[in-house]
N, C-alpha and C positions, 0 to 999 in steps of 0.2 A: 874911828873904828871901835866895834865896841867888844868889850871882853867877852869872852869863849866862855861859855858856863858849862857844868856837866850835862844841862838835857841839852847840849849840842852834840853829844857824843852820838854814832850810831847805835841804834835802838835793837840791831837784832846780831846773832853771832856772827855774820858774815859783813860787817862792819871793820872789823880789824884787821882785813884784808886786803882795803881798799887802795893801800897804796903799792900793794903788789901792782893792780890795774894801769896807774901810771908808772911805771916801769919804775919804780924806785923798791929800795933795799930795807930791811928794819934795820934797828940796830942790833938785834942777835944775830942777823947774817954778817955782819961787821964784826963782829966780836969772834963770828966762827971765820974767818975767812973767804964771807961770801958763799960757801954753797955751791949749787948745783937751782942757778934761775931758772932753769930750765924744767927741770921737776918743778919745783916750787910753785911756780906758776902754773903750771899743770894741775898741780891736786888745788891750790885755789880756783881755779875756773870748773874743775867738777864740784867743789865746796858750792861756786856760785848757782852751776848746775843744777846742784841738788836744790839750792832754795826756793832759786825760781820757778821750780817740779811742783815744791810744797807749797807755794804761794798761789800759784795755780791752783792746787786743788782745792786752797781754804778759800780762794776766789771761787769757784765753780762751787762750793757748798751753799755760802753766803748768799750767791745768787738762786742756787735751787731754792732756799728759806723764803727769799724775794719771793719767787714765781709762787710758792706754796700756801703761803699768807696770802697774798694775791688772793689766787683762785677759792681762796676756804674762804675769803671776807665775800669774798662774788656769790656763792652758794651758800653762805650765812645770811644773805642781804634779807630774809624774812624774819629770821633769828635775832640778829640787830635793832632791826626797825621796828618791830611789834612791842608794843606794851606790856609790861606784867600784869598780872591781876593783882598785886599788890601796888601796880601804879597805879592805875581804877580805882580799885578802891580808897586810894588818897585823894585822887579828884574827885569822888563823889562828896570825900567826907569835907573839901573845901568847896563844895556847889559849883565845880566846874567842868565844863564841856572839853575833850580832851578825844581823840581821834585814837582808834585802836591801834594804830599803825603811821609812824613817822614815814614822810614821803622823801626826805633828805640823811643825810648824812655828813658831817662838818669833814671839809678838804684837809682842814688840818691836822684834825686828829689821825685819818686816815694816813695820811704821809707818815706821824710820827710812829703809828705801829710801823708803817713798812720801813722806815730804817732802825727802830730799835729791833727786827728782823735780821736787818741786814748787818749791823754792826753793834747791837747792843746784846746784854744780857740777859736773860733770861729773867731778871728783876725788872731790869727795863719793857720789858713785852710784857709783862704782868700791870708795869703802871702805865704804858701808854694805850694797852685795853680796855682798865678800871677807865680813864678820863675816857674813853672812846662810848663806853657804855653809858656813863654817868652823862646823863640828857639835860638835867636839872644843873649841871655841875656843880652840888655841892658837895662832891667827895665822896655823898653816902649812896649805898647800893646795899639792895634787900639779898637775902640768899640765894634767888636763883641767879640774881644776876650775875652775885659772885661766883658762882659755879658755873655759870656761859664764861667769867674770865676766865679760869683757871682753865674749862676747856679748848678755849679759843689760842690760847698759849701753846698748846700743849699739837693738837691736829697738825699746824703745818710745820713741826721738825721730825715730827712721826710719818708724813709723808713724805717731806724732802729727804730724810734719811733713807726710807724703802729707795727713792729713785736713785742716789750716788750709790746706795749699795749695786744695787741693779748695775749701773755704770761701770765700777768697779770688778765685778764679777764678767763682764765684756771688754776688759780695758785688756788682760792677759789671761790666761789658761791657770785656772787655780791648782790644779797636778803637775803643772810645769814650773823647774824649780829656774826659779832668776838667774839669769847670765852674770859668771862675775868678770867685769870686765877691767881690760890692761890699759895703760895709758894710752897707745897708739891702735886698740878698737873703735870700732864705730858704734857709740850708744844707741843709734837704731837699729839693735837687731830684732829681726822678729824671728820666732817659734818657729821650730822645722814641725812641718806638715806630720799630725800624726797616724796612725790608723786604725781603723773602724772601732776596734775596741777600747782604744785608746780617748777617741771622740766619745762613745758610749758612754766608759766611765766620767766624763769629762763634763759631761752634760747632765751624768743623775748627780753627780756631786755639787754643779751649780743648783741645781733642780733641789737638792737639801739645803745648803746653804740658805738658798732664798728662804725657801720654808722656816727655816729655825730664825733667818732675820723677823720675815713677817708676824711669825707669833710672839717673839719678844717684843716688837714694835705696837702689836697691836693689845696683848695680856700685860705687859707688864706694869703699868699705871692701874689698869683696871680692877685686874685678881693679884696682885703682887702685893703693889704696893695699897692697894684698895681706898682709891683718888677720891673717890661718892665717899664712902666714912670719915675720910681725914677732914673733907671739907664739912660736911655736917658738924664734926668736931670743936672744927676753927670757929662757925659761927657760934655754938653754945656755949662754946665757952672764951669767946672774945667778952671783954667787959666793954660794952658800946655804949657811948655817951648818948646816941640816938635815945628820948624818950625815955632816959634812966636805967635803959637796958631791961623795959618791959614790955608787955602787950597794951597794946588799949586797944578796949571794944567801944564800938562808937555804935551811936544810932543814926542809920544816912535815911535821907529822902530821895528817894531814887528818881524823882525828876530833874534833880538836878542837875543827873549826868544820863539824861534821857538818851542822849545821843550816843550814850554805850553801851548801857543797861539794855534800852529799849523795854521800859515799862514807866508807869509811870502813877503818883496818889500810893505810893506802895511802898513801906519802909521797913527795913531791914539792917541787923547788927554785922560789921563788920572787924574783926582783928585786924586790926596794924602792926604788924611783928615790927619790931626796930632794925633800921638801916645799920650798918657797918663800914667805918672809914676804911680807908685805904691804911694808913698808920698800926689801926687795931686790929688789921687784916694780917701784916707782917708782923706784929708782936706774935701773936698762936703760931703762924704758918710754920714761921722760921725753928722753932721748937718743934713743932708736931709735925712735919710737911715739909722739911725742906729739899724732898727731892725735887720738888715744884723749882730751883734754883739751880739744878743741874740736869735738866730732862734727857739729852743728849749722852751727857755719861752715864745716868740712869741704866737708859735703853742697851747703848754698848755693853755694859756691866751684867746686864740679864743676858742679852744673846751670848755674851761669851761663856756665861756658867752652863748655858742651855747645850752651847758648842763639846764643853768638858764633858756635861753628861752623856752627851751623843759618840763622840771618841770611846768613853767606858764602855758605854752598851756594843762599842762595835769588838772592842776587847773582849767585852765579855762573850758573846757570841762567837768570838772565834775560837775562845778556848773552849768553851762548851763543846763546839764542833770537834776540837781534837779529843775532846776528854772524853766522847762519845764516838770518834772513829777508834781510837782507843780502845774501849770497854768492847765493841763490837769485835775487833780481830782478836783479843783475848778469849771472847767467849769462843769464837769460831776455831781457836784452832784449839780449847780445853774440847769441844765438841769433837772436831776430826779425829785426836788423841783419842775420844772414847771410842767412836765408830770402827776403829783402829784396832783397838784392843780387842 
């Protein structure tokens, strides 16, 4: 039998419970005189309750990320598979025949986006895209490519989030305040019915909700945190071992890569910008960019200031409203006062 180490311990808070489940005692209920097993076990099985709630939902997220990656690599498949014109022009300048557009894509790479999707980090989806895109696989990628990773990252937790929020916003009545409930109720209670104007508000308020998710979701990488600059940033000033971190102009012969060009006897100068590691990618990013490392909090972190501003404005407009229902019955009755006189 082999000795019990600490990572054999349970890994999450409702571990230290567990022997409530087999009907045994800790040793502070011994110390107290046993208790009341009864309660006891009771608020641990809603302890359990609540985890299993939460585990469920961080299951049903994971899984929308799945489906979401998914569907964006299926309606990227021309995005992916097409050549840069900076990869052309490196076939050309090696005299080789090279197809505008890849007819395949590697199974394995694809599998490893979809579980660093599913269960990895945001670091992780970032290098299991960089190898997805790197066709050559030598680690190196030209700017645009790096900038298809970083977008390709970033699309499906901006859509899997819209859809649990959506979910969320239909799971309970967001004006209806949560039941609290006793140990001997029933946790499936549903919402008493409520009416027409009750419905009304119920529905313009999901109706804003969404709204203020979807522009966080969709502005804030873009105009916020402004994602096209940071990445222009990271390339110029990554120090890339590619080519000494310069241009070269080459002179190509364009028959050589007739089959892409489609000319041919006809020569022409091409720049070669230099490729960019994976490595010298995360040196910049992490410094200049690291919301790219938490996109999800990001996103949350903007709607919820957007959420703030929108609660003030409704403040403020209401006092507006009084300070000018106000101002009106003053005037009116210094007015009748006159008429009066």
């Amino acid at each position: 039998m082999r000795k019990r180490s600490n990572t054999d311990a349970p890994q999450n808070a409702f571990g230290r419970f567990e022997t409530f489940t087999n009907g045994k005692k800790t040793d502070d209920d011994n110390d107290n005189g046993g208790g009341n097993d009864d309660d006891t076990l009771a608020k641990v099985n809603d302890l359990h309750s609540s985890g299993e709630a939460f585990d469920g939902c961080v299951l049903r997220l994971q899984l929308g990320l799945v489906q979401a990656a998914a569907d964006h690599l299926a309606t990227s498949w021309d995005e992916l598979t097409t050549l840069t014109d900076a990869d052309i022009d490196r076939a050309a300048v090696r005299d080789a025949e090279v197809e505008s557009q890849a007819s395949t894509l590697s199974r394995d790479k694809m599998h490893a986006v979809l579980r660093a999707f599913a269960t990895g980090s945001c670091a992780d989806r970032v290098d299991s895209l960089w190898k997805l895109i790197d066709r050559d696989e030598d680690g190196l990628l030209d700017q645009v490519e790096m900038d298809r990773v970083a977008k390709l990252s970033l699309v499906p937790v901006q859509n899997a989030l819209k859809t649990y929020f959506e979910d969320c916003l239909e799971a309970y009545p967001v004006r209806t305040e949560l039941p609290v409930l006793e140990d001997n109720d029933d946790h499936n209670v549903e919402p008493k019915s409520p009416g027409w104007r009750a419905r009304r508000l119920e529905q313009n308020t999901k109706k804003r909700l969404l709204k203020l998710c979807s522009n966080a979701i969709q502005c804030h990488f873009e105009d916020e945190v402004e994602m096209p600059h940071r990445l222009r940033c990271i390339y110029a000033w990554s120090d890339k071992a590619h080519q000494n971190n310069a241009t070269e102009s080459v002179l190509v012969d364009s028959h050589g890569a007739s089959s892409v060009l489609g000319a041919a006897g006809r020569k022409r100068y091409v720049e070669l910008e230099p490729k960019i590691s994976h490595p010298e990618f995360l040196e910049v990013q992490q410094e200049h960019f690291p919301h790219l490392d938490r996109v999800g909090t990001e996103i949350m972190k903007s709607f919820r200031e957007d959420l703030w501003v929108d609660q003030g404005k409704g403040r403020q407009n209401q006092e507006l409203r009084r300070d000018c229902f106000v101002f009106l019955t003053v005037v009116s009755v210094i007015d009748g006062i006159i008429m009066w006189l």
